[in-house]
N, C-alpha and C positions, 0 to 999 in steps of 0.2 A: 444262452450264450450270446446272443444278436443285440438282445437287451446290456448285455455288460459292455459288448464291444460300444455302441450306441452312447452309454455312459461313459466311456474310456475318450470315444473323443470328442464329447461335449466337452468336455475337462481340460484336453490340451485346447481344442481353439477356443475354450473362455481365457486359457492362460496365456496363447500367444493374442490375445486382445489386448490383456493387460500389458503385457511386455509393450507391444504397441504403443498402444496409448502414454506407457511411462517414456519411450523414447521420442515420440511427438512432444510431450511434455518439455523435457528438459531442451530438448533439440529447438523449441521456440520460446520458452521463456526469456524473460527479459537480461541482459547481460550486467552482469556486477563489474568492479573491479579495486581491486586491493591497492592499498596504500594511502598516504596523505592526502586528503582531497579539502578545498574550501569549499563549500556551501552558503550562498545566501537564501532566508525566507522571509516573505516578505508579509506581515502579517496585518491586515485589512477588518478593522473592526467595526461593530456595527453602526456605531456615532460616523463611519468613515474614514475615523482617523486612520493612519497605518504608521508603520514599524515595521525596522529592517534586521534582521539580526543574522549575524557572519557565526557559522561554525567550521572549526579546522579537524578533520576526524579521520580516522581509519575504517569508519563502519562501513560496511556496502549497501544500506536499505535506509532511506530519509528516518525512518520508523524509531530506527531505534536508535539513532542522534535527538531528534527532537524528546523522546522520551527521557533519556539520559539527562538531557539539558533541563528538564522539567517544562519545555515550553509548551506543552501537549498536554493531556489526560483524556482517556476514554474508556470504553467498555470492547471486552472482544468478544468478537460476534459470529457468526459463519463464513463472514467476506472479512475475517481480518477485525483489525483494531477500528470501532465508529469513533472518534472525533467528538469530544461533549466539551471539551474546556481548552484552548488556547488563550495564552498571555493574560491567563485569568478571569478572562469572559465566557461564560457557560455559552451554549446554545443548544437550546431546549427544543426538537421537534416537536412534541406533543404539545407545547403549550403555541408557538406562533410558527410551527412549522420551519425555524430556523435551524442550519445546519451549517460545519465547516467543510467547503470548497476547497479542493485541493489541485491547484494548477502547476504543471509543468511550463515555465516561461511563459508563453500566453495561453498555451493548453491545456483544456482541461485536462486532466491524471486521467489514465482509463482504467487503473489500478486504485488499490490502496495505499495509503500511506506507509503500511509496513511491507508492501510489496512493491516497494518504490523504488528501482537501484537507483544510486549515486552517481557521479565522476566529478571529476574538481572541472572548480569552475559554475557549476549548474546553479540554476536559480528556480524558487518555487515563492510560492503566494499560498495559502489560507486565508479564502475569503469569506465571513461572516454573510451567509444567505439568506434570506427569507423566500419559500415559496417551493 
């Protein structure tokens, strides 16, 4: 009987954990917001050059504007969509270790690109990196 009871609330506080943890979750995630928003990204290639290109959208997440737009392509991973081809320039880790940089105005992203919210207004950069 000691052993059921024992079992009985392992089970509720493994589940008031989770409860937990899901409302820590949502209660600090990053805030979206609905409606017409401009976006510019500013996109920095590996010659140096860069390109700027304005999108007007409803979407809430950078991710799935630039996907839509085709300016993007990559692979998903466990952290989200990795970045291999912008504005039609691959960048290949395994061969020179180069990847795309994803900056919030001067900051680096501390997220993914597809966990990126929006607001109008916002500007962002993909920078073509080695190293």
């Amino acid at each position: 009987m000691k052993k059921n009871q024992k079992l009985i609330i392992a089970a509720v506080v493994a589940v008031l954990l989770v409860v937990c943890l899901l409302v820590i979750y949502f209660a600090t995630r990053p805030a979206t917001s609905q409606g017409a928003k401009t976006v510019t990204v500013e996109v920095v290639h590996g010659d140096g050059s860069s390109k700027a290109f304005t999108y007007h959208t409803d979407a809430e997440y950078l991710g799935e504007v630039l996907l839509a737009e085709g300016l993007i392509a990559g692979d998903e991973g466990e952290f989200g969509l990795y970045i291999t081809r912008v504005d039609g320039e691959d960048a290949i880790y395994e061969e020179n270790n180069a990847y795309w940089a994803l900056y919030e105005g001067e900051d680096y992203a501390m997220q993914g690109i597809d966990q990126t919210p929006i607001a109008d207004g916002d500007t962002f950069s993909l920078v073509y990196t080695v190293g």
